[in-house]
OpenMM code with the backbone's topology and positions (N, CA, C; nanometers):
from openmm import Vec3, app, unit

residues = "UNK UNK UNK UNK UNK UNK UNK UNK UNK UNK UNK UNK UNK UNK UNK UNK UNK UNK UNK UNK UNK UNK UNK UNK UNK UNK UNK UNK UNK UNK UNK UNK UNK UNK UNK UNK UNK UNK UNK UNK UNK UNK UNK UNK UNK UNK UNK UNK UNK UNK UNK UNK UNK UNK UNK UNK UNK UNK UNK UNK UNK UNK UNK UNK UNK UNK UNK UNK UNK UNK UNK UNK UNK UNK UNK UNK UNK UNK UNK UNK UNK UNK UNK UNK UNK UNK UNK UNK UNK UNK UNK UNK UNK UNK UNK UNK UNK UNK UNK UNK".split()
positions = [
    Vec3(9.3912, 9.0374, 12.1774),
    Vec3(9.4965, 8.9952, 12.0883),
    Vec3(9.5041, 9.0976, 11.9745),
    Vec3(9.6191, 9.1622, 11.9398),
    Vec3(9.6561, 9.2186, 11.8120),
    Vec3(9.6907, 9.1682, 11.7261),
    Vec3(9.6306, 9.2028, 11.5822),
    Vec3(9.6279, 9.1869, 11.4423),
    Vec3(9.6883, 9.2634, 11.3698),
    Vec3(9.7736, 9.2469, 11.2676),
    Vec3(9.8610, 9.3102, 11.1609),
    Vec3(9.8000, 9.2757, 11.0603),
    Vec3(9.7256, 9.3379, 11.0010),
    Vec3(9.6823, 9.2564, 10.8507),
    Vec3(9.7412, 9.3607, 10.7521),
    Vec3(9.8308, 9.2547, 10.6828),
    Vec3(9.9162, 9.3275, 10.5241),
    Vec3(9.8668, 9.3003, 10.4042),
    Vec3(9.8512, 9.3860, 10.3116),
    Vec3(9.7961, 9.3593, 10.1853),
    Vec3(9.6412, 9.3909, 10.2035),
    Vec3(9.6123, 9.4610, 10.0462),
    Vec3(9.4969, 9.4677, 10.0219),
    Vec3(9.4399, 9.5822, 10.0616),
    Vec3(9.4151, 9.6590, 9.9523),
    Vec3(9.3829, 9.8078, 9.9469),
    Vec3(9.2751, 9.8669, 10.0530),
    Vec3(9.1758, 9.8466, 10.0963),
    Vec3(9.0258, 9.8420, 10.1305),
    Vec3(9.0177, 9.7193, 10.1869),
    Vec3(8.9657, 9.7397, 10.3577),
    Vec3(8.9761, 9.6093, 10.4220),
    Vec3(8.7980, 9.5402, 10.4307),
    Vec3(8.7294, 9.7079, 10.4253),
    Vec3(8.6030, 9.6590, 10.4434),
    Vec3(8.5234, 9.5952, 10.5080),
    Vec3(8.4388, 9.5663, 10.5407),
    Vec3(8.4277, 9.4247, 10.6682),
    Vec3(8.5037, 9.3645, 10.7171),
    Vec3(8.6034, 9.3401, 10.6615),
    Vec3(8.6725, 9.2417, 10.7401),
    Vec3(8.7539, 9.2931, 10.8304),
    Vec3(8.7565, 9.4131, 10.8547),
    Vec3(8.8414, 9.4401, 10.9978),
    Vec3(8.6954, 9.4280, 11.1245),
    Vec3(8.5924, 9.4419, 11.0878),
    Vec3(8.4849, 9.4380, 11.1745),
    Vec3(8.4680, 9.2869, 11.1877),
    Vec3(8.4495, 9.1715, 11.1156),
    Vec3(8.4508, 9.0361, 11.1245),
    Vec3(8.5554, 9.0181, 11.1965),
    Vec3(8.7260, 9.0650, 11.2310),
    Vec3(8.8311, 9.0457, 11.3218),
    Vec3(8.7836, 9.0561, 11.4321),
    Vec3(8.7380, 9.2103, 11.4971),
    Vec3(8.7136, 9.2362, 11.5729),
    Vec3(8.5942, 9.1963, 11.6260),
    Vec3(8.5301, 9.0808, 11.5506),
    Vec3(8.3896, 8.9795, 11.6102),
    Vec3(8.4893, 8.8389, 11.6419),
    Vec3(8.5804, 8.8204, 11.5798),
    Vec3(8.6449, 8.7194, 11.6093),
    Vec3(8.7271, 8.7181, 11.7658),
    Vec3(8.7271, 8.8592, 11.7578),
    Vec3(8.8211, 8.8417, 11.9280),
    Vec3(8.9395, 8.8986, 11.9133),
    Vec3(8.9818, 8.9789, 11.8048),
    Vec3(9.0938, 9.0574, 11.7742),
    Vec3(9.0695, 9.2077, 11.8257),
    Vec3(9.0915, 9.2456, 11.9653),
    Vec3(9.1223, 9.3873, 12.0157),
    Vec3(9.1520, 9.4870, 11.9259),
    Vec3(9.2749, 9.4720, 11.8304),
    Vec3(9.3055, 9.6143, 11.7371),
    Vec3(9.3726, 9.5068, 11.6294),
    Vec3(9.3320, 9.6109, 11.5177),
    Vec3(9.3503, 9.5708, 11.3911),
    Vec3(9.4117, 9.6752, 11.2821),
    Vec3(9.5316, 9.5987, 11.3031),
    Vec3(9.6206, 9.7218, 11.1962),
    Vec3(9.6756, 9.7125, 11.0830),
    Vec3(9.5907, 9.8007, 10.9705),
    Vec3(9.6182, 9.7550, 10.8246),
    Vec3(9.7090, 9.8272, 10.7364),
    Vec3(9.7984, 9.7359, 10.6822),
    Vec3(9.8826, 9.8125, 10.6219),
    Vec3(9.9197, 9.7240, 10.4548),
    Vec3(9.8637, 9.8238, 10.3598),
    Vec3(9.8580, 9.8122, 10.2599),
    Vec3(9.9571, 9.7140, 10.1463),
    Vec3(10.1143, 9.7294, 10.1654),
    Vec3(10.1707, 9.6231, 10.1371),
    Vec3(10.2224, 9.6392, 9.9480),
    Vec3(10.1659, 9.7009, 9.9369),
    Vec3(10.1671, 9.7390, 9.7523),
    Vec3(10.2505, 9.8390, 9.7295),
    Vec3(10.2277, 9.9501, 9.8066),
    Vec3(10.3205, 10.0168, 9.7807),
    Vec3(10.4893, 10.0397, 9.7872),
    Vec3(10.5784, 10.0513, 9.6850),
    Vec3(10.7210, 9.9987, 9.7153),
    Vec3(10.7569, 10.1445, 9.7995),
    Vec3(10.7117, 10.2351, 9.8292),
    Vec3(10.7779, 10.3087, 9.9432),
    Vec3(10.7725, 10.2540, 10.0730),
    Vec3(10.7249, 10.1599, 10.0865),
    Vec3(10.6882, 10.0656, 10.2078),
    Vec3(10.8374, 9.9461, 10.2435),
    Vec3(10.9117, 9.9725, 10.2250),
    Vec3(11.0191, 9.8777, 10.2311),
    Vec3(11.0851, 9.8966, 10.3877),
    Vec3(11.0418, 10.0241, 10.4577),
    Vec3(11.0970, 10.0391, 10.5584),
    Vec3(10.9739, 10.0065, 10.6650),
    Vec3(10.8929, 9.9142, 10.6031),
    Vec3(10.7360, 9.8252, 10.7085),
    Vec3(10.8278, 9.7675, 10.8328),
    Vec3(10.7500, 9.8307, 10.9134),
    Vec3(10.8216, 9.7976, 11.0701),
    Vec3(10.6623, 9.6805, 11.1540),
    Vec3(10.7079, 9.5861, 11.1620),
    Vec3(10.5797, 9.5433, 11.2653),
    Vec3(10.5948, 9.5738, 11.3961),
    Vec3(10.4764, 9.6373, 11.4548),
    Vec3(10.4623, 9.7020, 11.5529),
    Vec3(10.4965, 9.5717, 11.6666),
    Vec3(10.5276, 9.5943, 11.7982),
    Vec3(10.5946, 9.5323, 11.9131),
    Vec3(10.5257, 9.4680, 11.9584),
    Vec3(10.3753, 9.4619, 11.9405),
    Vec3(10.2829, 9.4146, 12.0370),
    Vec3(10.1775, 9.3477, 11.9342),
    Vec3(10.2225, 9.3275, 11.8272),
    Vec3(10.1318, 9.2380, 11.7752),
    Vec3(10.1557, 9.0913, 11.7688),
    Vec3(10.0191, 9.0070, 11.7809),
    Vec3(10.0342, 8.9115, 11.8454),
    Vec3(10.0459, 8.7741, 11.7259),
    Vec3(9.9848, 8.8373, 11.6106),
    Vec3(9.9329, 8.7454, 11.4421),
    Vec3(9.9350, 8.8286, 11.3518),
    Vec3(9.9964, 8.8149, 11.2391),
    Vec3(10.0031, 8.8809, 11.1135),
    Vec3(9.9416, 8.8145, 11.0110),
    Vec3(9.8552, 8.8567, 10.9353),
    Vec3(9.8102, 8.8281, 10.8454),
    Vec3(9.8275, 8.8738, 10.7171),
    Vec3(9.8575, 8.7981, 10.6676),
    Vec3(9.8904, 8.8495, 10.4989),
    Vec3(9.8256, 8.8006, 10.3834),
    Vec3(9.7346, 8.9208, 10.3467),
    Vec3(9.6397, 8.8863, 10.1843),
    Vec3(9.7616, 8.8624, 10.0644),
    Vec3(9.7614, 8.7173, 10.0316),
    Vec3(9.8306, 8.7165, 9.9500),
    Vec3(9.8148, 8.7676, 9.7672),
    Vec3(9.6911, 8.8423, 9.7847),
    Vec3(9.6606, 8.8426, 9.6734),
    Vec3(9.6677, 9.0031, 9.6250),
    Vec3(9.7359, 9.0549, 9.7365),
    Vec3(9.7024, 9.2319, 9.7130),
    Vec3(9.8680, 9.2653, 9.7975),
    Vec3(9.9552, 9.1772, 9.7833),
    Vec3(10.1056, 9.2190, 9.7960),
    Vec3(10.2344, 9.2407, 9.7598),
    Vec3(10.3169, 9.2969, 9.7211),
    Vec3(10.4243, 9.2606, 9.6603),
    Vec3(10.4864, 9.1811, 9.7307),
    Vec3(10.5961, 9.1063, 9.6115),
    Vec3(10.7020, 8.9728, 9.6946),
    Vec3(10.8174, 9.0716, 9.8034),
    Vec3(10.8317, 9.1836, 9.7458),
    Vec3(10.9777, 9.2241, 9.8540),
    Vec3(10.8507, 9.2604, 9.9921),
    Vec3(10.7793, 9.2706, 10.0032),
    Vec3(10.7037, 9.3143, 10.1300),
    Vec3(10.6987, 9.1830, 10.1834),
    Vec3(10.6788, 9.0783, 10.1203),
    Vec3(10.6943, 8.9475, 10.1783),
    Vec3(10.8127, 8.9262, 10.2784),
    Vec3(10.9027, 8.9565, 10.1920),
    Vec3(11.0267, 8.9130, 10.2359),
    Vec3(11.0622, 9.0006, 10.3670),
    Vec3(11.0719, 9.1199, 10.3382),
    Vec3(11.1009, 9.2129, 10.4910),
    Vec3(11.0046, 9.1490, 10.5956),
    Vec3(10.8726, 9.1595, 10.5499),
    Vec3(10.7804, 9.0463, 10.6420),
    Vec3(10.8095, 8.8844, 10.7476),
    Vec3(10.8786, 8.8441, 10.6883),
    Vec3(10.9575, 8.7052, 10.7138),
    Vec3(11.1065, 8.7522, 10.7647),
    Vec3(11.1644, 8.8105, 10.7358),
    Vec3(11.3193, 8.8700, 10.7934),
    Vec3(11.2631, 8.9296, 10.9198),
    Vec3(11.1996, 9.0303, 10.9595),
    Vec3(11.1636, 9.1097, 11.0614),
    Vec3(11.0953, 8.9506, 11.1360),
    Vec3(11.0248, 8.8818, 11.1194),
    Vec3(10.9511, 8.7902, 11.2058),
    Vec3(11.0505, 8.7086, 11.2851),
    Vec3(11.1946, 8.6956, 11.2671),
    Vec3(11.2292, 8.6005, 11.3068),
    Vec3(11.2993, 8.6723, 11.4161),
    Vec3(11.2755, 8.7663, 11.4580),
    Vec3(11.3204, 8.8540, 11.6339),
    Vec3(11.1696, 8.8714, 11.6198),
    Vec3(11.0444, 8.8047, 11.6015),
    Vec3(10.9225, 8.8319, 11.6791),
    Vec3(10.8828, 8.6881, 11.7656),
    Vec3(10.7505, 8.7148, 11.8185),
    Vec3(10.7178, 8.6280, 11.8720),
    Vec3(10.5645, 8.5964, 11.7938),
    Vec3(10.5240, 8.7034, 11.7616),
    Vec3(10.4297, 8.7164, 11.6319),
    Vec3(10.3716, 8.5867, 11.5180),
    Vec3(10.2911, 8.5236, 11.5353),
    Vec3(10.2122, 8.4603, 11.4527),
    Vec3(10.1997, 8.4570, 11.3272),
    Vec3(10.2712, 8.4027, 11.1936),
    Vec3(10.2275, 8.4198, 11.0723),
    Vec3(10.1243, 8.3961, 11.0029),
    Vec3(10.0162, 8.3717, 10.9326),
    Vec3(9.9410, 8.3575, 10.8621),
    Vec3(9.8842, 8.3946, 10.6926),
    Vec3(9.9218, 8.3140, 10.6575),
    Vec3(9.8286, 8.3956, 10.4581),
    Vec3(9.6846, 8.3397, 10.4068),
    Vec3(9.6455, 8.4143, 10.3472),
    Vec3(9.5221, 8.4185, 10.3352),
    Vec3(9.5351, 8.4936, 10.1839),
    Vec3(9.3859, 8.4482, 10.1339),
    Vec3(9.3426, 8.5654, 10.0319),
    Vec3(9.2473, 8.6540, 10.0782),
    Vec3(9.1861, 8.7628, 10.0203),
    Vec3(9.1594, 8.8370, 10.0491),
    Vec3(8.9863, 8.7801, 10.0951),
    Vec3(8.9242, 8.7085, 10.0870),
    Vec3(8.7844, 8.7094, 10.0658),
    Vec3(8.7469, 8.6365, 10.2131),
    Vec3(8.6996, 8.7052, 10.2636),
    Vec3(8.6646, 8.6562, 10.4420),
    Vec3(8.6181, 8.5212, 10.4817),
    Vec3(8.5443, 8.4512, 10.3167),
    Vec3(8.5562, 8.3044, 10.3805),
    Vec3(8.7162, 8.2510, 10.3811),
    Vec3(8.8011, 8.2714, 10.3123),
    Vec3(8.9345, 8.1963, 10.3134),
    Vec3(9.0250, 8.2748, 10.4515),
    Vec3(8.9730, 8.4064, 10.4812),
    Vec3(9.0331, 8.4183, 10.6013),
    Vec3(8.9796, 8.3380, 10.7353),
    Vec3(8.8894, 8.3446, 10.7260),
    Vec3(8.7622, 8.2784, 10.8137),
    Vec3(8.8503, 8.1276, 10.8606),
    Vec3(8.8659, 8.0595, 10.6994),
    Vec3(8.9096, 7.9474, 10.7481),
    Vec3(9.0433, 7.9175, 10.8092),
    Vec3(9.1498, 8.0080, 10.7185),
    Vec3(9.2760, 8.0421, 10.8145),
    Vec3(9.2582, 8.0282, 10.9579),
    Vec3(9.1470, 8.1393, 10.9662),
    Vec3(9.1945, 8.1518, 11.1261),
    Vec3(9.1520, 8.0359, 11.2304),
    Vec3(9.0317, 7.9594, 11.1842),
    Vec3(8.9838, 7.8650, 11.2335),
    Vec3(9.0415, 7.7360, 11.2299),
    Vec3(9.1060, 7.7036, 11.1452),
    Vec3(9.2456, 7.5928, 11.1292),
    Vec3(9.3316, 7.6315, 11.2336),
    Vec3(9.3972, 7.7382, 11.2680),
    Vec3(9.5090, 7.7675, 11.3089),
    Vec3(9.4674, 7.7794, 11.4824),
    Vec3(9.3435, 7.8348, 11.4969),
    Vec3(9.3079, 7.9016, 11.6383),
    Vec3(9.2232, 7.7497, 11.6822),
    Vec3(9.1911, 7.6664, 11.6123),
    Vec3(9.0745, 7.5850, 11.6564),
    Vec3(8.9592, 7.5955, 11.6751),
    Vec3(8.9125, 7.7164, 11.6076),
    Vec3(8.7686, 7.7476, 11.6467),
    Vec3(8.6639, 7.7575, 11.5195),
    Vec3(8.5434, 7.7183, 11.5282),
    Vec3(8.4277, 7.6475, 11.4340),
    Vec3(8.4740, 7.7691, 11.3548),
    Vec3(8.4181, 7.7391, 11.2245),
    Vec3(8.4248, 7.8484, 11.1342),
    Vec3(8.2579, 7.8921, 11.1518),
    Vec3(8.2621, 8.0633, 11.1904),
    Vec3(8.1436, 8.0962, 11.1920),
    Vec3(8.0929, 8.1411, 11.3593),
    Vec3(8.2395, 8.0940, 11.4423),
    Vec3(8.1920, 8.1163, 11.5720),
    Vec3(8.2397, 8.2229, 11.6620),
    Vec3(8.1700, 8.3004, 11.6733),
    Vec3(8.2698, 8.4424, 11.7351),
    Vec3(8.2463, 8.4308, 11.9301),
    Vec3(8.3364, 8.5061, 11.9460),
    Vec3(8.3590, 8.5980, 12.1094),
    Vec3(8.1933, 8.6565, 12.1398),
] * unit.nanometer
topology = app.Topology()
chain = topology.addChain("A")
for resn in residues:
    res = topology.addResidue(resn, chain)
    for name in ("N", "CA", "C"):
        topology.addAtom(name, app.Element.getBySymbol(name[0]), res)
């Protein structure tokens, strides 16, 4: 399964905690910067994730306009791997803490 994770400068562990979770590729794209208005989500991603705490609102918005010709998964989160942790485990059904 492919991952889009938006927002948040430095992903740090947590693209390695994805990829313990069962996420194949993990693609991060920063989200802050306003030269970014032309953010394309790639074709084959399967869940997007968005740190709400490291984004601007117009990246939001192209975010949500582009989703609605996807088939793509939304999700927000803050940045700190227990609140992603739990995102994903609400949403996927799986224990928090339990990997692939």
């Amino acid at each position: 399964m492919s991952l889009l994770v938006i927002g948040g400068d430095y992903l740090g562990g947590i693209e390695d905690n994805l990829k313990k979770r069962g996420f194949s590729t993990v693609t991060h794209i920063s989200g802050r910067n306003n030269k970014q208005k032309s953010l394309k989500i790639p074709k084959n991603t399967d869940v997007i994730l968005v740190l709400t705490d490291y984004i601007n609102h117009q990246t939001t918005k192209i975010i949500k306009k582009q989703l609605k010709n996807s088939n793509a998964k939304i999700f927000f989160s803050r940045r700190s791997w227990a609140n992603i942790e739990e995102t994903l485990s609400k949403s996927f059904n799986i224990a928090v803490g339990q990997y692939n």
